[in-house]
N, C-alpha and C positions, 0 to 999 in steps of 0.2 A: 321303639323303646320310649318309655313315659320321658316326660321332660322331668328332668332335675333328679332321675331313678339311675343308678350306675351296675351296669352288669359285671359282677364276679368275676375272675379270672378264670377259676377254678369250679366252678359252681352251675352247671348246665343244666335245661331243664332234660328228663328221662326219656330218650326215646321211647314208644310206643309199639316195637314189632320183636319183644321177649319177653312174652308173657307166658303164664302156665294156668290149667285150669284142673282142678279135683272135682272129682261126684266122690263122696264120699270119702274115700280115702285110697284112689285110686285117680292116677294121672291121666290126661287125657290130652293128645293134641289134637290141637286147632289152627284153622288158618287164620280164622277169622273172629272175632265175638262184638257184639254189638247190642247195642237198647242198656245199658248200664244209667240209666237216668232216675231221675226222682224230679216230683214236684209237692207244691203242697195248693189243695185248688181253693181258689176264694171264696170267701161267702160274701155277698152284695147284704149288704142290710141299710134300710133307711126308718130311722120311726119317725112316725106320724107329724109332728111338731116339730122336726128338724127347718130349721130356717135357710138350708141349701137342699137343692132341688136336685138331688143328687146322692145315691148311695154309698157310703162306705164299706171300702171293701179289710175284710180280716181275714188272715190266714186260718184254711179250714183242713180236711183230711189229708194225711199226705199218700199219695198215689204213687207207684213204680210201674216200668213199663216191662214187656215182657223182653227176654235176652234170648236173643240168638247166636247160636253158633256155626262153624260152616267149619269142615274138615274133609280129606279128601275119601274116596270110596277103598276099601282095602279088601282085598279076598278074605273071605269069612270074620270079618267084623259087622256081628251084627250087635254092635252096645245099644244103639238109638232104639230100633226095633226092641228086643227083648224088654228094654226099660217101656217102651211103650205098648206094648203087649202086654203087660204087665196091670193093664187097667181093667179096673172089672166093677162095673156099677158103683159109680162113686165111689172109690178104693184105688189107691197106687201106693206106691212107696214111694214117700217124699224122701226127699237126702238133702242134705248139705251141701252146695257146689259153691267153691272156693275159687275166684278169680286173682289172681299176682301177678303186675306187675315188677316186673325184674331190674335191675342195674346188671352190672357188666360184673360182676363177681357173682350171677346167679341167685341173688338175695332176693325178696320182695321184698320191693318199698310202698305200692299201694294196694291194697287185697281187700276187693267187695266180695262179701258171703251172702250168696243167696239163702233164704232159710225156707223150710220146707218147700222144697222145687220138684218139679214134676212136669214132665214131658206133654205139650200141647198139640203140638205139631211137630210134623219130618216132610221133610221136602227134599225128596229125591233126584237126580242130577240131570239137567236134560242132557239128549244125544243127539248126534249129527255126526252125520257121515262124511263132513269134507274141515272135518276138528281137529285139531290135535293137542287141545289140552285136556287137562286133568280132570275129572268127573268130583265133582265136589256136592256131598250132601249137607245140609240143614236141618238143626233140629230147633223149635222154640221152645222154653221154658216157662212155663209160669210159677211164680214166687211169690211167697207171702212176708216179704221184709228184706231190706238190703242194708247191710250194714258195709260202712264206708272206712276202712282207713289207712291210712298214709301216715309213714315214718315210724 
């Protein structure tokens, strides 16, 4: 804990493993989701006459990263497939995919919206014969803007 910062009684931060995810407007579970990041990348600039020999750097495009998801394999669920089969010479149908973070009464308290998303990649489960867990598939999305918010 920071020095001289006093932790809450009451006031904890939100665990991390109740969350919910929509494509559209349709629920979907997950085990797992991942790449929910942003940056914004530098621009190096120096001109000519600068009396430091050295670039300055200013905040330039902001970039997202792509979001995976992992969930397990189910007899005739094919959502990943069909949405990805679904491409056809530059053409898919982009959706809306709504990520919530949950609190203990079920609520969202933080919900990044991927906007126009569209299926990149599936990665299918590997096998082994002396396993005994669960076959879990992957899909990546690619998105064109994440909006962020909390509370």
């Amino acid at each position: 804990m920071a020095e001289g910062a006093e932790q809450s009684e009451t006031i904890w931060p939100i665990p991390k493993f109740s969350f919910q995810v929509k494509w559209a407007s349709e629920v979907m579970s997950f085990q797992e989701v991942s790449g929910l990041d942003v940056e914004s990348q530098p621009i190096e600039y120096r001109h000519g006459d600068s009396p430091d020999y050295a670039p300055i750097k200013m905040p330039g495009l902001k970039k997202t990263g792509n979001v995976t998801m992992k969930k397990g394999v189910f007899k005739s669920d094919n959502k990943f497939w069909d949405w990805f089969n679904e491409i056809k010479m530059n053409t898919i149908e982009r959706k809306t995919v709504t990520i919530s973070l949950l609190d203990e009464s079920s609520n969202p308290t933080m919900v990044w919206t991927l906007n126009s998303a569209w299926p990149s990649k599936i990665t299918g489960t590997d096998l082994k014969s002396d396993s005994n867990e669960v076959a879990i598939e992957s899909i990546e999305i690619v998105h064109e803007g994440l909006l962020i918010e909390n509370g």
